[in-house]
Structure formats: C-alpha cells, structure tokens
C-alpha positions in Angstrom: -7.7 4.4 -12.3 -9.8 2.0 -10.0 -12.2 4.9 -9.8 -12.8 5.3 -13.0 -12.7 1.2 -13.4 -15.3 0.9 -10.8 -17.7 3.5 -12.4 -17.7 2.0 -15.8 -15.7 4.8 -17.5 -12.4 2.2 -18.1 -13.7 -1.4 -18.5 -10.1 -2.2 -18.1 -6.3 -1.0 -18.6 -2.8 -3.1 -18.2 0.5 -2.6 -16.8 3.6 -4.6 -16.3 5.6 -4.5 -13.3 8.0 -2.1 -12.8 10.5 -3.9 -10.7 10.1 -6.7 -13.2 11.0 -4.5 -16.5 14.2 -3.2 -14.1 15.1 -6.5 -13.2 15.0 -8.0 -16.6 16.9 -4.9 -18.4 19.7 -5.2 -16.2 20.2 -9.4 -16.8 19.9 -8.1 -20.7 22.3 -5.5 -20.0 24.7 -7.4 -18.5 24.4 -10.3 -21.2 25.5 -7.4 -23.7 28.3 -6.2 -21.7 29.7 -9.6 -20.9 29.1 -10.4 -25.1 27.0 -13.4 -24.3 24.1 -11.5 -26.9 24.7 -8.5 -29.0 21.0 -7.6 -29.3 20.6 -9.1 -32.7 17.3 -10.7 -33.6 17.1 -14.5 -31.9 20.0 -13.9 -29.2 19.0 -15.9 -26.1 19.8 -14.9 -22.5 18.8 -15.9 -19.1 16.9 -13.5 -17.4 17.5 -14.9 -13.7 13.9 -15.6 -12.0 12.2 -14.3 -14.4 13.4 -17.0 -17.0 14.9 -17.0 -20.5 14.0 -14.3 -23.0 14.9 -14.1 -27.1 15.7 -10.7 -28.5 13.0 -9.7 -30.7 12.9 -7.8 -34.0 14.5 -4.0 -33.8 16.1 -5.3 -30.6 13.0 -5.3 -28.8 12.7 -8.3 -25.5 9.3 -8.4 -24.4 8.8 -9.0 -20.7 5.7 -10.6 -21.2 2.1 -9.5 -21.3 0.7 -7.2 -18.7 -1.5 -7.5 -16.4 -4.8 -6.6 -17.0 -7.0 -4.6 -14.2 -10.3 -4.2 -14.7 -13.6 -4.8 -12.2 -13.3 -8.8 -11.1 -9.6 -7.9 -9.7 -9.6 -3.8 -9.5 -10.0 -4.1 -5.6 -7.3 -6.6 -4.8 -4.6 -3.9 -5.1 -3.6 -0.7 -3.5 -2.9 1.7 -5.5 -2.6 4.5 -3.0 
C-alpha cells in the first residue's frame, strides 16, 4: 500500500494491530471461560494492558479505532 499511498492512488487506508486484536481475544476469551462475562451486551472485562473493554451489541468488542496510514505517516513504517 505505501506505493500506491505515495502516488496519490490511496489517500489513506487503516488497520488495527494484529498482535493487539490476538491479545485482547484471548483476555475476552478467558473472561468467558472463567464466567466472569457471557458475551451479553454491557458485560465488562479487563483486557490486561490494553485496558477495560464492554461487550457491544451482537457480541461484538471493539478494539478500538485503527490506525490510519496515509502520506504525513506512510514512511514511518516498514512494511516489507
């Protein structure tokens, strides 16, 4: 994507971090397993270093926005 960010064709696209989605669905799925939610709307958990979350509607936790890439920041990552 930075190539096509650079030359105008993307103005700008988003992604969340991997590791973080991982890191937060296993803290949710352990707060299922051990009964402390059951994934109805509201449920609270803690989601270790990444802070408290609330279960959603149709079960959904967010992890957050995504980072947005676009020209300013494109070339302060390696994506290679």
């Amino acid at each position: 994507m930075p190539d096509y960010v650079n030359d105008g064709t993307v103005t700008s696209f988003a992604l969340w971090n991997p590791a973080d989605v991982g890191y937060l669905a296993s803290y949710a799925a352990k707060a299922l397993i051990e009964g402390d939610i059951t994934g109805a709307e509201g449920d609270e958990f803690d989601g270790g270093k990444l802070g408290s979350y609330t279960v959603g509607a149709d079960n959904i936790v967010l992890l957050g926005d995504p980072y947005v890439f676009d020209k300013d920041n494109i070339g302060d990552f390696n994506f290679g």
